[in-house]
C-alpha positions as CSV (number, residue, x, y, z in Angstrom):
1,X,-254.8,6.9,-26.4
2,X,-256.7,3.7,-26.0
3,X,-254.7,2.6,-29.1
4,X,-251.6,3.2,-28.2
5,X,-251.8,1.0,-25.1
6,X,-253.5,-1.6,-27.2
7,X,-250.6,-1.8,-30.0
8,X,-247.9,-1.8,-26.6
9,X,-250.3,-5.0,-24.6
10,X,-250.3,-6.7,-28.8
11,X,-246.4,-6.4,-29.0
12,X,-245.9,-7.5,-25.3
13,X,-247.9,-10.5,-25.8
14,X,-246.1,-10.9,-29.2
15,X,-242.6,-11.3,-27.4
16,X,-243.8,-13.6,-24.4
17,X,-245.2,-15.8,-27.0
18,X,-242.2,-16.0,-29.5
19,X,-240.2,-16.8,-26.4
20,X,-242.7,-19.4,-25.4
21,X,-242.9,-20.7,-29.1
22,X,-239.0,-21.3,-29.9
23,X,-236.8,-20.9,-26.2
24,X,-233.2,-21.2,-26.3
25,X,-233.6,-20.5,-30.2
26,X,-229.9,-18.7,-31.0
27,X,-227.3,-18.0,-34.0
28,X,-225.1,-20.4,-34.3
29,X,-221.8,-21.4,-36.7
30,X,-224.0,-23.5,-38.9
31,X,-223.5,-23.3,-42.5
32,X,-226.3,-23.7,-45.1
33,X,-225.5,-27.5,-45.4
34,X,-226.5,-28.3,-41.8
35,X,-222.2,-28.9,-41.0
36,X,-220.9,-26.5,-38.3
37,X,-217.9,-24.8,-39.2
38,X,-215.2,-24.8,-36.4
39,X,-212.3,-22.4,-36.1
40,X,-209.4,-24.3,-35.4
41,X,-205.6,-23.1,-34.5
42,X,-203.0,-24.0,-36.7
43,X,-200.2,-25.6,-34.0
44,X,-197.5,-24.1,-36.4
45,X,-198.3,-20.4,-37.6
46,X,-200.7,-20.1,-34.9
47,X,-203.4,-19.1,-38.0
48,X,-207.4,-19.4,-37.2
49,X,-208.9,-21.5,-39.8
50,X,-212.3,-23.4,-40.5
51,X,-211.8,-26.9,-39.6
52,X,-214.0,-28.1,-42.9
53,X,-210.8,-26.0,-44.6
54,X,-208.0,-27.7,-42.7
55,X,-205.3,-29.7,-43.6
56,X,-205.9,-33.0,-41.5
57,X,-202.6,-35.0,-40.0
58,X,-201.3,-37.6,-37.9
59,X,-198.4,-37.0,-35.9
60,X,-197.2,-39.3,-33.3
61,X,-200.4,-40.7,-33.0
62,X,-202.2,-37.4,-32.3
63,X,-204.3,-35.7,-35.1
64,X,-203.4,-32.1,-36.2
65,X,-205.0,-29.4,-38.0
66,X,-203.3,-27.1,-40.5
67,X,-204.2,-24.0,-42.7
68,X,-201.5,-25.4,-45.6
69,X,-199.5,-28.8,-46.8
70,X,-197.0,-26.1,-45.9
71,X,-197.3,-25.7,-42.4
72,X,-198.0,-28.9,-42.1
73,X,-194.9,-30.2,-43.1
74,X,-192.7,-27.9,-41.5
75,X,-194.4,-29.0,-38.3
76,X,-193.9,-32.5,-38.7
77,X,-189.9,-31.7,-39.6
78,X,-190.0,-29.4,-36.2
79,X,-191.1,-32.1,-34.2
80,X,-188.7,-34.6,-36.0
81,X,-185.4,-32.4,-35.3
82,X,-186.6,-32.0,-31.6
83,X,-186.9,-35.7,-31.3
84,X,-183.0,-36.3,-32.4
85,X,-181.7,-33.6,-29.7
């Protein structure tokens, strides 16, 4: 019995001191290469994609994010026609 409660005191003491040891530690979107990989929306299909992935743009003077060269034009020609109403 004695045992017992000596392996359960060992394992407590364990925990506290891990916690002690590394606080705050926690999984995060870090890839292997140190970068973190940000899920960005797509303003024009609405699609989730990595930000490493994206297609980058400048519209108007405001920077964009798309999942394609695709998307990325037909948002550009979007915002074009809605600028000539």
């Amino acid at each position: 019995m004695r045992i017992v409660i000596y392996v359960i005191l060992a394992y407590i003491l364990y925990r506290v001191v891990k916690g002690v040891v590394s606080p705050g530690r926690k999984i995060d979107d870090r890839t292997s290469d140190g970068v973190i990989d940000e899920m960005i929306q797509d303003p024009h299909c609405k699609t989730y994609i990595p930000r490493r992935d994206a297609v980058k743009k400048v519209v108007a003077g405001q920077e964009y994010f798309f999942c394609s060269e695709r998307c990325a034009s037909q948002f550009e020609a979007g915002r074009e026609s809605e600028q000539k109403k």
